[in-house]
C-alpha positions in Angstrom: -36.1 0.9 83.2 -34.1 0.6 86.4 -33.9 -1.9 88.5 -36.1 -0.2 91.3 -39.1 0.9 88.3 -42.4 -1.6 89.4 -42.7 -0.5 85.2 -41.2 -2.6 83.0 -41.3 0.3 79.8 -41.5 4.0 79.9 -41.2 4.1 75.7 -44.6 5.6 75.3 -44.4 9.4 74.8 -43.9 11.5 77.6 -44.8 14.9 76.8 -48.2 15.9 76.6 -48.5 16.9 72.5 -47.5 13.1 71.8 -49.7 11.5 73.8 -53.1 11.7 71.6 -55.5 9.3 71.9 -54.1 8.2 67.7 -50.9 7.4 70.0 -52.9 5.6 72.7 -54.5 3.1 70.0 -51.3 2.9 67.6 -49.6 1.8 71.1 -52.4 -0.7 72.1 -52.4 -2.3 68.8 -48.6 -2.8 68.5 -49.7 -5.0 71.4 -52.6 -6.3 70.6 -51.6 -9.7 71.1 -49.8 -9.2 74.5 -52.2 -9.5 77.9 -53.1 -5.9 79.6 -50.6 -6.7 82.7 -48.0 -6.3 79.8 -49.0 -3.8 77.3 -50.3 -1.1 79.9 -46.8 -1.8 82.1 -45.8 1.5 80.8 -45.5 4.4 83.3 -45.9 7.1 80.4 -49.1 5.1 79.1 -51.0 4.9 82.6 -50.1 8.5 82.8 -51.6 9.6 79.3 -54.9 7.3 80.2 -55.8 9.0 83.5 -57.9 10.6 80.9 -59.7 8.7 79.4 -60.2 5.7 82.6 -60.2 7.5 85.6 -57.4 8.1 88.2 -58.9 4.8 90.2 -59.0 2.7 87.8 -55.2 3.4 86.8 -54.0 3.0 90.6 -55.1 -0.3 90.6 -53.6 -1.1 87.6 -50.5 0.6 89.3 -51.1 -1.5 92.4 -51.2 -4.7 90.3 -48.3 -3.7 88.6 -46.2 -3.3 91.4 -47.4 -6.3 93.2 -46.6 -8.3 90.1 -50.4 -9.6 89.8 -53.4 -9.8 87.3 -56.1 -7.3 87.0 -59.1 -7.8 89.0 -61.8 -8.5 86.7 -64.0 -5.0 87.6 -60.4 -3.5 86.0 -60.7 -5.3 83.2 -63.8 -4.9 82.5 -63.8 -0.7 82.9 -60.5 -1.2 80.2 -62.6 -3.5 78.0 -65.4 -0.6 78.6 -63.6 2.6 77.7 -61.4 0.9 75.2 -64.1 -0.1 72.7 -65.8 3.8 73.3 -62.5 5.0 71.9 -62.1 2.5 69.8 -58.8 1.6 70.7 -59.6 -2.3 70.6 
């Protein structure tokens, strides 16, 4: 990414047919061991889990993001939440 990007990745797939929800959890556990400030710093990601979280939940993670700061814990816990549904964690 540029130097302006608040994102530090954009390597997810951007294009609609890529971004499955196989994608989402192949992505997620490549980073399983990385914190969610770090593995969901990907602009293409947030994009592609609008829906499945929400729009609100993913401009706070946004805001975070650009502000350079930790998830509130409600944000965590929706993540936690809809992750485990899809089994993506």
């Amino acid at each position: 990414m540029n130097e302006h990007s608040f994102f530090s990745s954009s390597s997810f797939p951007f294009n609609s047919i890529s971004q499955t929800e196989s994608a989402i959890k192949q992505h997620l556990k490549q980073r399983q061991n990385q914190d969610y400030e770090t593995k969901l710093n990907d602009f293409n990601l947030l994009i592609a889990l609008t829906n499945i979280v929400g729009l609100q939940p993913i401009l706070k993670i946004c805001d975070a993001i650009k502000m350079r700061k930790k998830f509130d814990n409600e944000t965590r816990e929706e993540l936690d939440r809809k992750f485990i549904e899809k089994n993506f964690i």
